[in-house]
C-alpha positions as CSV (number, residue, x, y, z in Angstrom):
1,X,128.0,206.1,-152.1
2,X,130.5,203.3,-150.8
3,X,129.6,200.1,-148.9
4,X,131.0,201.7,-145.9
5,X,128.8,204.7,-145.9
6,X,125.8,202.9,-146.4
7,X,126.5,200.7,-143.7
8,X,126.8,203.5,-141.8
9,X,123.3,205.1,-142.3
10,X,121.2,205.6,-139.3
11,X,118.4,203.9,-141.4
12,X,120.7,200.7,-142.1
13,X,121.6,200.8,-139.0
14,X,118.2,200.8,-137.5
15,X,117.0,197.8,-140.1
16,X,120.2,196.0,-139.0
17,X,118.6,196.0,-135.2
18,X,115.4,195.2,-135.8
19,X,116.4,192.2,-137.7
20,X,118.7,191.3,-135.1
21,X,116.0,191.5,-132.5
22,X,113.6,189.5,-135.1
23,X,115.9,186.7,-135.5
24,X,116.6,186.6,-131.8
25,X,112.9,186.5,-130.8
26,X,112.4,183.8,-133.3
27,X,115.4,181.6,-132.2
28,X,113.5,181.6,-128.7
29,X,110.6,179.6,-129.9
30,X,110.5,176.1,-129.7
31,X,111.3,173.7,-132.3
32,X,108.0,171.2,-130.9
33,X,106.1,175.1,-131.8
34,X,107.7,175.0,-135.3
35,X,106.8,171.4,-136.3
36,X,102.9,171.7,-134.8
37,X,102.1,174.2,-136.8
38,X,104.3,172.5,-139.9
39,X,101.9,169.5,-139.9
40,X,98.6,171.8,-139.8
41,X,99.4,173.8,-142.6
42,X,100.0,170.2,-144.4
43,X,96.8,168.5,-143.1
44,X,94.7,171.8,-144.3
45,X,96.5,171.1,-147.6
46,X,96.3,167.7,-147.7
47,X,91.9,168.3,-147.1
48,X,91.3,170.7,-149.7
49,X,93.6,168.0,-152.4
50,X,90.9,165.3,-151.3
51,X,87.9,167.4,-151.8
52,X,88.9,168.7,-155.2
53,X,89.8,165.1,-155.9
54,X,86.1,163.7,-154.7
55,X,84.4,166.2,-157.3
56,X,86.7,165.7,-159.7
57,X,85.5,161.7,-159.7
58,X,81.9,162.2,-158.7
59,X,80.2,164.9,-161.4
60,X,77.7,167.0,-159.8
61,X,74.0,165.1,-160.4
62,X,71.4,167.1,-162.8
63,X,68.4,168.6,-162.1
64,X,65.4,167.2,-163.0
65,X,63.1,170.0,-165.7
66,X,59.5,169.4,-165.7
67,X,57.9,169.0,-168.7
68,X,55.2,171.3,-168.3
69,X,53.7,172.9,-171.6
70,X,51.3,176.0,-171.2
71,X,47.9,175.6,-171.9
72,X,45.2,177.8,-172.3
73,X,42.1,177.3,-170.9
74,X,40.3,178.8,-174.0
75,X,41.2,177.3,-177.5
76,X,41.8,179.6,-180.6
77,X,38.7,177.9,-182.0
78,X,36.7,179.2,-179.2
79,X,38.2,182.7,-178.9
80,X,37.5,182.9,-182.9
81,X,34.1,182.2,-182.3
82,X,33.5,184.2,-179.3
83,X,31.7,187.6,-179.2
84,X,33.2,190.2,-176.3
85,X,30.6,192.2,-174.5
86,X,32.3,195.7,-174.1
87,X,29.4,197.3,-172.7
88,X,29.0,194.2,-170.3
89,X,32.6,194.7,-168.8
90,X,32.4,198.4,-168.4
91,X,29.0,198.0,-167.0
92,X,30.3,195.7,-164.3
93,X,31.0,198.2,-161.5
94,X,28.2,200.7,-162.4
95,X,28.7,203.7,-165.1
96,X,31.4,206.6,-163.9
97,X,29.4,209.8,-163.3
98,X,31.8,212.7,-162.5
99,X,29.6,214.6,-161.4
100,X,28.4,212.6,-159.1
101,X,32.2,211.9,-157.9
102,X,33.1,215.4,-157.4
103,X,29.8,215.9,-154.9
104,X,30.4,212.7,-153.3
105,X,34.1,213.9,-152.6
106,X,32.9,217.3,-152.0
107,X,30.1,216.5,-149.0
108,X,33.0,213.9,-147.2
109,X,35.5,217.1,-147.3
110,X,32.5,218.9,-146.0
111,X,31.6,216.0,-143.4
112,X,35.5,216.1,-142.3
113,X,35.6,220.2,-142.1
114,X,32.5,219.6,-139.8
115,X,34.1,216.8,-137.7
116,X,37.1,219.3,-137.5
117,X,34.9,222.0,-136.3
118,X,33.1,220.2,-134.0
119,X,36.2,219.4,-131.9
120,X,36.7,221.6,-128.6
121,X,39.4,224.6,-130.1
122,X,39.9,227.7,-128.3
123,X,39.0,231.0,-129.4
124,X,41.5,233.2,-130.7
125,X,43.4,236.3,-129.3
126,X,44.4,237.2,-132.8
127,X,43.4,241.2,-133.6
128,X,40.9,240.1,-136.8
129,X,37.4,240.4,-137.2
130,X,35.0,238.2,-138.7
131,X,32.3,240.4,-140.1
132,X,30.4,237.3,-142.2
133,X,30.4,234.4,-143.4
134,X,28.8,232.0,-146.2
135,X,29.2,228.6,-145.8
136,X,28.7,226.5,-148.3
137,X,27.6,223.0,-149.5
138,X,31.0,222.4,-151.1
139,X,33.3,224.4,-148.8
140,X,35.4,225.5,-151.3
141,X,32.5,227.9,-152.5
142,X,32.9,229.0,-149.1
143,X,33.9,232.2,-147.9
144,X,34.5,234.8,-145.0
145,X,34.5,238.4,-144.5
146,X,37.2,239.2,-142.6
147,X,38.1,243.2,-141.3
148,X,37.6,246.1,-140.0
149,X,34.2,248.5,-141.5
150,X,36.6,250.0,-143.3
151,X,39.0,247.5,-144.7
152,X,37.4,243.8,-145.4
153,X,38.5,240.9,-147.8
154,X,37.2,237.8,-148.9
155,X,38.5,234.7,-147.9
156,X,38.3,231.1,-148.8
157,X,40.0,228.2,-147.3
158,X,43.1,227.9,-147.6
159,X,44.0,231.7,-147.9
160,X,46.4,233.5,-146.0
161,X,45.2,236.1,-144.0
162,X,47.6,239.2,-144.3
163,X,49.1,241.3,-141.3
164,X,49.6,237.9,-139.7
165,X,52.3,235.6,-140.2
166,X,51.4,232.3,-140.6
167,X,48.1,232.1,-140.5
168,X,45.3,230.5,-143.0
169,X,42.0,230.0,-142.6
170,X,41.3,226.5,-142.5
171,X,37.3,225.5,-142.1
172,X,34.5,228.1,-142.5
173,X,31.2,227.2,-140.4
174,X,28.0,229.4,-139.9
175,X,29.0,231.4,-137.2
176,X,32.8,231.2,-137.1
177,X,35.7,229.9,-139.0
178,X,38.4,227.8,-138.0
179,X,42.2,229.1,-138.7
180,X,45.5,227.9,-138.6
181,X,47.7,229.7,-136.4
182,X,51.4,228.2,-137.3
183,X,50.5,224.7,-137.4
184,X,47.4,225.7,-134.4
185,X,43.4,225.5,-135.1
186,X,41.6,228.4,-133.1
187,X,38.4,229.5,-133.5
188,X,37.4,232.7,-134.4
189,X,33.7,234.0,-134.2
190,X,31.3,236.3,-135.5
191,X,30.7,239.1,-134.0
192,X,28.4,242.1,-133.8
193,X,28.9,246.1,-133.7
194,X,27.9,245.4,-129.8
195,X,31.2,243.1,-130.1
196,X,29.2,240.0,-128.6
197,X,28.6,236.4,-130.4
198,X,25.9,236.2,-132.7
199,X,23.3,233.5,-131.4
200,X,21.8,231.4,-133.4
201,X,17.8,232.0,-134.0
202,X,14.8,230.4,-135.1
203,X,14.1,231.2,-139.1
204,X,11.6,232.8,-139.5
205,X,9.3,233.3,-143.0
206,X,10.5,235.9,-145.1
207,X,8.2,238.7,-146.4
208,X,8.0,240.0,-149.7
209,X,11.4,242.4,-150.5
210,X,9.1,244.6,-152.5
211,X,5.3,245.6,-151.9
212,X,3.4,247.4,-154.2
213,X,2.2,249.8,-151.5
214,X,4.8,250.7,-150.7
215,X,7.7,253.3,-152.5
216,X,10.6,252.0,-154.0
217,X,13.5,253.2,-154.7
218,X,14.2,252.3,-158.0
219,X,18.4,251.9,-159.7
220,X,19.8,250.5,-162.7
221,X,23.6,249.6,-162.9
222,X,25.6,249.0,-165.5
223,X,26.9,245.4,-166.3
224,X,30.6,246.3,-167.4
225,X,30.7,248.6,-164.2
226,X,30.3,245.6,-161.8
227,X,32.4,243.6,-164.3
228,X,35.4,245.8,-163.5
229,X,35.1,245.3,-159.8
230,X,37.6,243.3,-158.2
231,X,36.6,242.4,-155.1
232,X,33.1,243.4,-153.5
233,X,35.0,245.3,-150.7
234,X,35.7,247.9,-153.4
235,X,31.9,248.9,-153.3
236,X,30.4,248.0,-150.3
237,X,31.7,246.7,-146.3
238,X,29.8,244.8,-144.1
239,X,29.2,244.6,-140.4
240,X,26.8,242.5,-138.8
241,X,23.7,244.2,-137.2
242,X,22.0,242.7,-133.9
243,X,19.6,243.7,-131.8
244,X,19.4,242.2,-128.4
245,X,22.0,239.7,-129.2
246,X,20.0,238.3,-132.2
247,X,21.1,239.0,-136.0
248,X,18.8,241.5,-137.7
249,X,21.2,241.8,-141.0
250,X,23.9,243.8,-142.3
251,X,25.2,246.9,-142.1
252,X,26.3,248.2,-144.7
253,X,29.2,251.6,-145.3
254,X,30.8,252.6,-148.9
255,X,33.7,250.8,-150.0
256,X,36.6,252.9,-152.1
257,X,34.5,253.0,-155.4
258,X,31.4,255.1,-153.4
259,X,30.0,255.9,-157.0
260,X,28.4,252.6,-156.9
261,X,27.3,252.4,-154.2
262,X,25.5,255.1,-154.3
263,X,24.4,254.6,-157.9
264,X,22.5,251.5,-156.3
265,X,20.5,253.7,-153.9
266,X,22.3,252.6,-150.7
267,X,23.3,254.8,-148.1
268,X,26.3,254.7,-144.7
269,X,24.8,252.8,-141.9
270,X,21.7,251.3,-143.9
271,X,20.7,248.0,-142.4
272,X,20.3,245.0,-145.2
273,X,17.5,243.0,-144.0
274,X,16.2,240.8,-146.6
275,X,17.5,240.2,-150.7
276,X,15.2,239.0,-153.0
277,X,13.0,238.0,-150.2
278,X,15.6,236.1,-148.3
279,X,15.9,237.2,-144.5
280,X,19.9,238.1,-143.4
281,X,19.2,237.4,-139.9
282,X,21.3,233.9,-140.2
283,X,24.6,233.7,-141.3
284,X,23.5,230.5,-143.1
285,X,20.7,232.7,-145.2
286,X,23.6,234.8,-146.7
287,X,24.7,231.5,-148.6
288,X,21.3,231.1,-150.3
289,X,21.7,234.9,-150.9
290,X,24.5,234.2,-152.9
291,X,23.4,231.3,-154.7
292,X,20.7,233.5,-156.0
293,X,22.0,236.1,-157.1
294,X,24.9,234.8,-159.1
295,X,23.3,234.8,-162.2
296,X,20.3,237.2,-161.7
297,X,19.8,240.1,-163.5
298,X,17.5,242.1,-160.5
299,X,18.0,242.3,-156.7
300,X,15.0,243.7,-154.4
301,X,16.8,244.8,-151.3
302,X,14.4,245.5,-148.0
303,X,16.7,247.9,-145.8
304,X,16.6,249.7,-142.9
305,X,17.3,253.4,-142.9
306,X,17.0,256.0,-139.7
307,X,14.3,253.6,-138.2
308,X,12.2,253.1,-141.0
309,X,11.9,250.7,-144.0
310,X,12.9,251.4,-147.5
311,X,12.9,249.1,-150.4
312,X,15.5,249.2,-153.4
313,X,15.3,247.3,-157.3
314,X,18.4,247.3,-158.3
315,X,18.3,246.1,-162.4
316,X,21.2,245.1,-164.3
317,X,21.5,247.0,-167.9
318,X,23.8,245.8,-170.5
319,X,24.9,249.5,-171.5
Protein backbone atom coordinates (compact mmCIF):
# COMPACT_ATOMS: atom_id res chain seq x y z
CA UNK A 1 0.00 0.00 0.00
CA UNK A 2 1.46 3.52 -1.01
CA UNK A 3 1.59 6.70 1.09
CA UNK A 4 -1.04 8.08 -1.16
CA UNK A 5 -3.48 5.31 -0.63
CA UNK A 6 -3.29 5.31 2.92
CA UNK A 7 -3.72 8.87 3.03
CA UNK A 8 -6.63 8.25 1.26
CA UNK A 9 -8.48 5.90 3.75
CA UNK A 10 -11.74 6.85 5.08
CA UNK A 11 -10.24 5.84 8.55
CA UNK A 12 -7.17 8.26 7.99
CA UNK A 13 -9.14 10.47 6.87
CA UNK A 14 -11.53 10.53 9.72
CA UNK A 15 -8.39 10.47 12.43
CA UNK A 16 -7.00 13.37 10.37
CA UNK A 17 -10.38 15.44 11.36
CA UNK A 18 -10.74 14.70 14.67
CA UNK A 19 -7.24 15.78 15.34
CA UNK A 20 -7.85 18.84 13.51
CA UNK A 21 -10.81 19.60 15.47
CA UNK A 22 -8.70 18.52 18.81
CA UNK A 23 -6.00 20.88 18.11
CA UNK A 24 -8.46 23.63 17.18
CA UNK A 25 -10.49 23.28 20.41
CA UNK A 26 -7.25 23.32 22.34
CA UNK A 27 -5.76 26.48 20.57
CA UNK A 28 -9.10 28.19 21.94
CA UNK A 29 -8.14 27.98 25.52
CA UNK A 30 -6.40 30.50 27.13
CA UNK A 31 -2.85 30.67 27.85
CA UNK A 32 -3.65 32.30 31.79
CA UNK A 33 -5.83 28.53 31.71
CA UNK A 34 -2.65 26.74 30.68
CA UNK A 35 -0.21 28.25 33.24
CA UNK A 36 -2.94 27.90 36.43
CA UNK A 37 -3.16 24.67 36.17
CA UNK A 38 0.94 24.38 35.32
CA UNK A 39 1.63 25.77 38.79
CA UNK A 40 -0.91 23.34 40.61
CA UNK A 41 0.33 20.30 39.25
CA UNK A 42 3.93 21.78 40.51
CA UNK A 43 2.68 22.85 44.06
CA UNK A 44 1.00 19.20 44.51
CA UNK A 45 4.48 18.00 43.51
CA UNK A 46 6.41 20.23 45.32
CA UNK A 47 4.00 19.01 48.84
CA UNK A 48 4.36 15.41 48.47
CA UNK A 49 8.71 16.16 47.94
CA UNK A 50 8.41 17.98 51.52
CA UNK A 51 6.54 15.30 53.21
CA UNK A 52 8.69 12.40 52.05
CA UNK A 53 11.51 14.71 52.93
CA UNK A 54 10.01 15.39 56.77
CA UNK A 55 9.94 11.46 57.34
CA UNK A 56 12.89 10.89 55.83
CA UNK A 57 14.68 13.24 58.71
CA UNK A 58 12.32 12.59 61.57
CA UNK A 59 12.18 8.42 62.04
CA UNK A 60 8.87 7.30 63.18
CA UNK A 61 9.06 7.16 67.34
CA UNK A 62 8.66 3.41 68.94
CA UNK A 63 6.25 2.01 70.86
CA UNK A 64 6.61 1.43 74.26
CA UNK A 65 6.20 -2.95 75.22
CA UNK A 66 5.11 -3.56 78.68
CA UNK A 67 7.04 -5.77 80.56
CA UNK A 68 4.41 -7.82 81.80
CA UNK A 69 5.44 -11.59 82.74
CA UNK A 70 2.53 -14.08 83.40
CA UNK A 71 1.99 -15.28 86.68
CA UNK A 72 0.07 -17.90 88.06
CA UNK A 73 -1.81 -17.50 90.84
CA UNK A 74 -1.01 -21.10 92.06
CA UNK A 75 2.74 -22.15 92.29
CA UNK A 76 3.96 -25.60 91.01
CA UNK A 77 4.79 -26.29 94.67
CA UNK A 78 1.25 -25.85 95.52
CA UNK A 79 -0.37 -27.63 92.61
CA UNK A 80 2.18 -30.65 93.45
CA UNK A 81 0.92 -30.71 96.70
CA UNK A 82 -2.62 -30.29 96.04
CA UNK A 83 -5.25 -33.15 96.03
CA UNK A 84 -8.34 -32.48 93.25
CA UNK A 85 -11.74 -33.50 94.53
CA UNK A 86 -13.36 -35.10 91.36
CA UNK A 87 -16.42 -36.12 93.00
CA UNK A 88 -16.52 -32.54 94.60
CA UNK A 89 -16.62 -30.81 91.02
CA UNK A 90 -19.05 -33.15 89.47
CA UNK A 91 -21.17 -33.01 92.52
CA UNK A 92 -21.42 -29.23 92.17
CA UNK A 93 -24.60 -28.84 90.16
CA UNK A 94 -26.38 -31.97 91.58
CA UNK A 95 -25.88 -35.73 89.98
CA UNK A 96 -27.35 -36.14 86.12
CA UNK A 97 -30.30 -38.50 86.39
CA UNK A 98 -31.66 -39.24 82.85
CA UNK A 99 -34.36 -40.50 83.85
CA UNK A 100 -35.38 -37.89 85.57
CA UNK A 101 -34.48 -35.60 82.43
CA UNK A 102 -36.48 -37.35 79.99
CA UNK A 103 -39.81 -37.03 82.46
CA UNK A 104 -38.95 -33.60 83.21
CA UNK A 105 -38.86 -32.88 79.27
CA UNK A 106 -41.58 -35.19 78.83
CA UNK A 107 -44.46 -33.44 81.28
CA UNK A 108 -43.18 -29.62 79.82
CA UNK A 109 -44.07 -31.19 76.10
CA UNK A 110 -47.05 -32.44 77.80
CA UNK A 111 -47.75 -28.93 79.72
CA UNK A 112 -47.13 -27.14 76.12
CA UNK A 113 -49.51 -29.83 74.12
CA UNK A 114 -52.12 -28.81 76.92
CA UNK A 115 -51.51 -24.95 76.62
CA UNK A 116 -51.90 -25.73 72.82
CA UNK A 117 -55.16 -27.46 73.37
CA UNK A 118 -56.51 -25.21 75.57
CA UNK A 119 -56.46 -22.34 73.01
CA UNK A 120 -59.99 -21.49 71.28
CA UNK A 121 -59.52 -23.78 67.62
CA UNK A 122 -62.34 -24.58 65.55
CA UNK A 123 -63.81 -27.86 64.89
CA UNK A 124 -63.03 -29.52 61.85
CA UNK A 125 -65.16 -30.17 58.59
CA UNK A 126 -62.74 -32.82 57.67
CA UNK A 127 -64.70 -36.42 56.79
CA UNK A 128 -62.68 -38.55 59.77
CA UNK A 129 -63.86 -40.02 62.74
CA UNK A 130 -62.42 -40.15 66.00
CA UNK A 131 -63.62 -43.38 67.54
CA UNK A 132 -60.94 -43.22 70.89
CA UNK A 133 -58.49 -42.01 72.23
CA UNK A 134 -55.65 -42.68 75.02
CA UNK A 135 -53.92 -39.93 76.26
CA UNK A 136 -51.02 -40.27 77.92
CA UNK A 137 -48.63 -39.01 80.56
CA UNK A 138 -45.88 -38.70 78.03
CA UNK A 139 -47.76 -37.83 74.83
CA UNK A 140 -45.80 -39.68 72.69
CA UNK A 141 -47.29 -42.88 74.26
CA UNK A 142 -50.27 -41.29 73.08
CA UNK A 143 -52.55 -42.44 70.62
CA UNK A 144 -55.96 -42.15 68.66
CA UNK A 145 -58.37 -44.22 66.92
CA UNK A 146 -59.27 -42.80 63.96
CA UNK A 147 -62.06 -44.43 61.21
CA UNK A 148 -64.91 -45.72 60.19
CA UNK A 149 -66.38 -49.32 62.30
CA UNK A 150 -64.92 -50.91 59.59
CA UNK A 151 -61.62 -49.42 58.78
CA UNK A 152 -59.64 -47.85 61.97
CA UNK A 153 -55.87 -47.03 62.56
CA UNK A 154 -53.79 -45.97 65.28
CA UNK A 155 -52.29 -42.87 65.43
CA UNK A 156 -49.75 -41.02 67.33
CA UNK A 157 -48.58 -37.53 67.06
CA UNK A 158 -47.01 -36.60 64.45
CA UNK A 159 -48.64 -39.19 61.97
CA UNK A 160 -50.10 -38.49 58.82
CA UNK A 161 -53.50 -39.27 58.55
CA UNK A 162 -54.10 -40.94 54.93
CA UNK A 163 -56.88 -39.94 52.42
CA UNK A 164 -56.05 -36.41 53.34
CA UNK A 165 -53.41 -34.36 52.10
CA UNK A 166 -51.57 -32.58 54.45
CA UNK A 167 -52.74 -33.36 57.42
CA UNK A 168 -51.00 -34.72 60.88
CA UNK A 169 -52.29 -35.12 63.96
CA UNK A 170 -50.71 -32.79 66.18
CA UNK A 171 -51.90 -33.03 70.18
CA UNK A 172 -54.09 -35.90 71.53
CA UNK A 173 -56.43 -34.80 74.61
CA UNK A 174 -59.15 -36.97 76.34
CA UNK A 175 -61.86 -36.21 74.32
CA UNK A 176 -60.50 -34.93 71.06
CA UNK A 177 -57.26 -34.47 69.28
CA UNK A 178 -55.86 -31.52 67.71
CA UNK A 179 -54.61 -31.75 63.89
CA UNK A 180 -52.74 -29.95 61.50
CA UNK A 181 -54.58 -29.12 58.54
CA UNK A 182 -51.75 -27.56 56.01
CA UNK A 183 -50.12 -25.50 58.47
CA UNK A 184 -54.02 -25.06 60.49
CA UNK A 185 -54.89 -26.59 64.14
CA UNK A 186 -58.58 -27.81 64.18
CA UNK A 187 -60.11 -29.73 66.60
CA UNK A 188 -61.59 -32.88 66.05
CA UNK A 189 -63.85 -34.62 68.71
CA UNK A 190 -65.05 -37.81 69.92
CA UNK A 191 -67.98 -38.87 69.01
CA UNK A 192 -70.62 -41.55 69.56
CA UNK A 193 -72.80 -44.05 67.30
CA UNK A 194 -75.63 -41.26 68.11
CA UNK A 195 -72.88 -38.94 66.35
CA UNK A 196 -73.02 -36.34 69.33
CA UNK A 197 -69.89 -35.28 71.67
CA UNK A 198 -69.14 -37.45 74.44
CA UNK A 199 -69.48 -35.48 77.85
CA UNK A 200 -67.39 -35.76 80.32
CA UNK A 201 -68.78 -37.74 83.61
CA UNK A 202 -68.23 -38.24 87.11
CA UNK A 203 -65.91 -41.63 87.72
CA UNK A 204 -67.43 -43.77 89.28
CA UNK A 205 -66.01 -47.09 91.37
CA UNK A 206 -65.41 -49.93 89.33
CA UNK A 207 -66.88 -53.34 90.22
CA UNK A 208 -65.24 -56.52 90.02
CA UNK A 209 -64.74 -57.69 86.03
CA UNK A 210 -65.34 -61.24 87.23
CA UNK A 211 -67.78 -62.61 90.10
CA UNK A 212 -67.78 -65.93 91.17
CA UNK A 213 -71.52 -66.18 90.79
CA UNK A 214 -71.68 -65.49 88.01
CA UNK A 215 -70.71 -67.61 84.46
CA UNK A 216 -67.75 -66.87 82.63
CA UNK A 217 -66.84 -67.33 79.55
CA UNK A 218 -63.66 -68.76 79.70
CA UNK A 219 -60.56 -68.38 76.36
CA UNK A 220 -57.04 -68.95 76.05
CA UNK A 221 -54.97 -67.39 73.11
CA UNK A 222 -52.03 -68.14 71.90
CA UNK A 223 -48.92 -65.82 72.44
CA UNK A 224 -47.22 -66.11 68.90
CA UNK A 225 -50.89 -65.48 67.41
CA UNK A 226 -51.10 -61.92 68.98
CA UNK A 227 -47.38 -61.64 68.20
CA UNK A 228 -48.10 -61.75 64.44
CA UNK A 229 -50.66 -59.05 64.64
CA UNK A 230 -49.78 -55.90 63.27
CA UNK A 231 -51.94 -53.49 64.25
CA UNK A 232 -54.99 -54.14 66.73
CA UNK A 233 -57.41 -53.01 63.93
CA UNK A 234 -56.63 -56.43 62.32
CA UNK A 235 -58.66 -58.17 65.25
CA UNK A 236 -60.95 -55.90 66.70
CA UNK A 237 -62.73 -52.06 65.75
CA UNK A 238 -63.94 -49.80 68.09
CA UNK A 239 -66.82 -47.42 68.32
CA UNK A 240 -67.76 -45.57 71.26
CA UNK A 241 -71.00 -46.59 73.13
CA UNK A 242 -73.31 -43.89 75.00
CA UNK A 243 -76.23 -43.84 76.40
CA UNK A 244 -78.03 -40.66 76.98
CA UNK A 245 -75.10 -38.64 75.90
CA UNK A 246 -72.79 -40.26 78.65
CA UNK A 247 -69.99 -42.97 77.65
CA UNK A 248 -70.97 -46.48 78.65
CA UNK A 249 -67.80 -48.11 76.74
CA UNK A 250 -66.97 -49.59 73.60
CA UNK A 251 -68.33 -51.28 70.97
CA UNK A 252 -66.71 -53.58 69.61
CA UNK A 253 -67.09 -55.46 65.63
CA UNK A 254 -64.39 -58.07 64.10
CA UNK A 255 -61.49 -56.77 62.37
CA UNK A 256 -60.06 -58.69 59.10
CA UNK A 257 -58.46 -61.56 61.26
CA UNK A 258 -62.22 -62.62 62.85
CA UNK A 259 -60.49 -65.95 63.98
CA UNK A 260 -59.40 -64.13 66.94
CA UNK A 261 -61.66 -62.49 67.69
CA UNK A 262 -63.81 -64.92 68.08
CA UNK A 263 -61.22 -67.31 69.63
CA UNK A 264 -61.40 -64.65 72.62
CA UNK A 265 -65.15 -65.10 73.10
CA UNK A 266 -66.22 -61.73 71.72
CA UNK A 267 -69.01 -61.23 69.53
CA UNK A 268 -70.39 -58.06 66.64
CA UNK A 269 -71.95 -55.25 68.60
CA UNK A 270 -70.74 -56.45 72.20
CA UNK A 271 -70.38 -53.52 74.54
CA UNK A 272 -66.79 -53.43 76.51
CA UNK A 273 -67.63 -52.00 79.74
CA UNK A 274 -64.93 -52.68 82.11
CA UNK A 275 -61.10 -54.54 81.72
CA UNK A 276 -59.57 -55.89 84.47
CA UNK A 277 -61.93 -54.02 86.60
CA UNK A 278 -61.27 -50.71 85.04
CA UNK A 279 -64.57 -48.87 83.87
CA UNK A 280 -64.45 -47.59 79.88
CA UNK A 281 -66.87 -45.02 80.49
CA UNK A 282 -63.95 -42.17 80.27
CA UNK A 283 -61.81 -41.81 77.56
CA UNK A 284 -59.08 -41.13 80.14
CA UNK A 285 -59.80 -44.83 81.81
CA UNK A 286 -58.79 -46.46 78.42
CA UNK A 287 -55.14 -45.11 79.17
CA UNK A 288 -54.87 -46.93 82.45
CA UNK A 289 -56.39 -49.81 80.41
CA UNK A 290 -53.49 -49.90 78.46
CA UNK A 291 -50.97 -49.37 80.96
CA UNK A 292 -52.19 -52.56 82.49
CA UNK A 293 -52.41 -54.69 80.21
CA UNK A 294 -49.10 -54.32 78.43
CA UNK A 295 -47.42 -56.81 80.15
CA UNK A 296 -50.25 -59.00 81.65
CA UNK A 297 -50.65 -62.33 80.88
CA UNK A 298 -54.85 -62.43 81.68
CA UNK A 299 -57.58 -59.85 80.87
CA UNK A 300 -61.19 -60.18 82.65
CA UNK A 301 -63.45 -58.34 80.24
CA UNK A 302 -67.15 -57.35 81.73
CA UNK A 303 -69.30 -56.86 78.33
CA UNK A 304 -72.53 -56.16 77.40
CA UNK A 305 -74.29 -58.59 75.08
CA UNK A 306 -78.25 -58.26 73.84
CA UNK A 307 -78.98 -56.40 77.13
CA UNK A 308 -77.48 -58.58 79.52
CA UNK A 309 -74.01 -58.97 81.10
CA UNK A 310 -71.41 -61.56 80.30
CA UNK A 311 -67.99 -61.87 81.58
CA UNK A 312 -64.90 -63.16 79.57
CA UNK A 313 -61.04 -64.50 80.99
CA UNK A 314 -59.03 -64.27 78.38
CA UNK A 315 -55.37 -66.18 79.36
CA UNK A 316 -52.35 -65.90 77.41
CA UNK A 317 -50.62 -69.53 76.59
CA UNK A 318 -47.18 -69.80 75.36
CA UNK A 319 -48.09 -72.70 72.80
Amino acid sequence: MTAESLKAAPIVQAAAAYSAKFGEAIRKVPVGLWRQLVMVLVALWICHTLARLFWVVVPVPAQPVADVVPKSAVTQAEVAGAVVDLAAINNLFGEYDPTAERDRLAQLEKERLEQEANQPVKETTLNLKLQGVVASNDPAKSWAIIGEASSQALYKIGDAVPGVRGVTVKNIADLWIILDNNGKAEKLWLYGENDKKIKARPSRVAQPAVRPDENVIKAEVDESAVKDIKSIGDVVRFMVATENGQMIGYKVRPGRKRELFDQVGLKNNDIVVSVNGIEVNEPQKVREVYQALKTATEANLEVMRDGSTQFIQIRMSSG
